[in-house]
N, C-alpha and C positions, 0 to 999 in steps of 0.2 A: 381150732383157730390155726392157718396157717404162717407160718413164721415167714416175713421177708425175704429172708434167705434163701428160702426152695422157691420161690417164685420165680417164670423165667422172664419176667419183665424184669426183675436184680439182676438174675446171672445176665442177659444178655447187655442190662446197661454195663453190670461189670466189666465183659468180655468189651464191651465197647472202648471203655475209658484205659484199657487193660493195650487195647490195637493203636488208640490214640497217642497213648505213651510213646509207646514203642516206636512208632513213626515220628513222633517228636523227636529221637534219641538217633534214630538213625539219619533224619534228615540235619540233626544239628552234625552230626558226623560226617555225612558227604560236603556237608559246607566246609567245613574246619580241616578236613582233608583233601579235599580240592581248590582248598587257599579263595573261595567264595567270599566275596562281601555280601556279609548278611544283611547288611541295609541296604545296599543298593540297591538301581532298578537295571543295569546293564544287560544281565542274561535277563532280564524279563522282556525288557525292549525288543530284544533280538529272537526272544523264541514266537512273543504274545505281543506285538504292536497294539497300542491304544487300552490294554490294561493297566489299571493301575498298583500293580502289587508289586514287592522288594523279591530278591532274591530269594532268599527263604522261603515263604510261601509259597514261590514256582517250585522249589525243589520239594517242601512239602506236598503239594498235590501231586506231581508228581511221584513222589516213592507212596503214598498215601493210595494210588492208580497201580501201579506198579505191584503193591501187596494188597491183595483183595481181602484181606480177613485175618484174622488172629494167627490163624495156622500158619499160612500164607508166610507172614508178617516174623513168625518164631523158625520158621524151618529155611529162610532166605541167607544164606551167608553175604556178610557183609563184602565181601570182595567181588561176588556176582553182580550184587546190586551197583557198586560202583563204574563195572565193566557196562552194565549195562543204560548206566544214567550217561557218562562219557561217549558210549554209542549214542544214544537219543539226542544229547549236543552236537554231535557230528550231521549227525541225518538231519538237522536244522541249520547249515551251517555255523554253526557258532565256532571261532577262531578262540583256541584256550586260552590266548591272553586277554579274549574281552573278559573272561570271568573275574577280573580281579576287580 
């Protein structure tokens, strides 16, 4: 009988729920360090016209895009990822005080 655990339907949901974390962690950090209103919808307006998502969510898919995979996700420093999320609001115009 094999046990759940060596299965790679577990590991891989593991590894999944394992990437999801981690983007949860790091996008609640670019919000809270880039003074981001997490409920708002201002930078969603500005990047995605006529969606309806808050902040957070765009910054989540976004760094979610951003790290493709666990690895990805564990070997990214947080201070690249921010240089490079502040680049991508530049390249859409977004002015840093709409972020608040």
């Amino acid at each position: 009988m094999i046990q759940i655990e060596h299965s790679p339907i577990f590991r891989q949901q593991f590894l999944d729920n394992a990437f999801r974390k981690k983007v949860r962690q790091l996008t609640l950090h670019l919000v809270t360090v880039l003074r981001i209103d997490p409920h708002g919808h201002q930078l969603a307006a500005f990047v995605c016209p006529g969606e309806s998502c808050d902040n957070t969510e765009l910054v989540y898919e976004w760094v979610k895009q951003e790290c493709c995979c666990i690895s990805c996700v564990n070997d990214m420093a947080f201070k690249t990822l921010q240089r490079n999320f502040v680049r991508w609001l530049l390249d859409h115009d977004v002015p840093m005080g709409e972020m608040q």
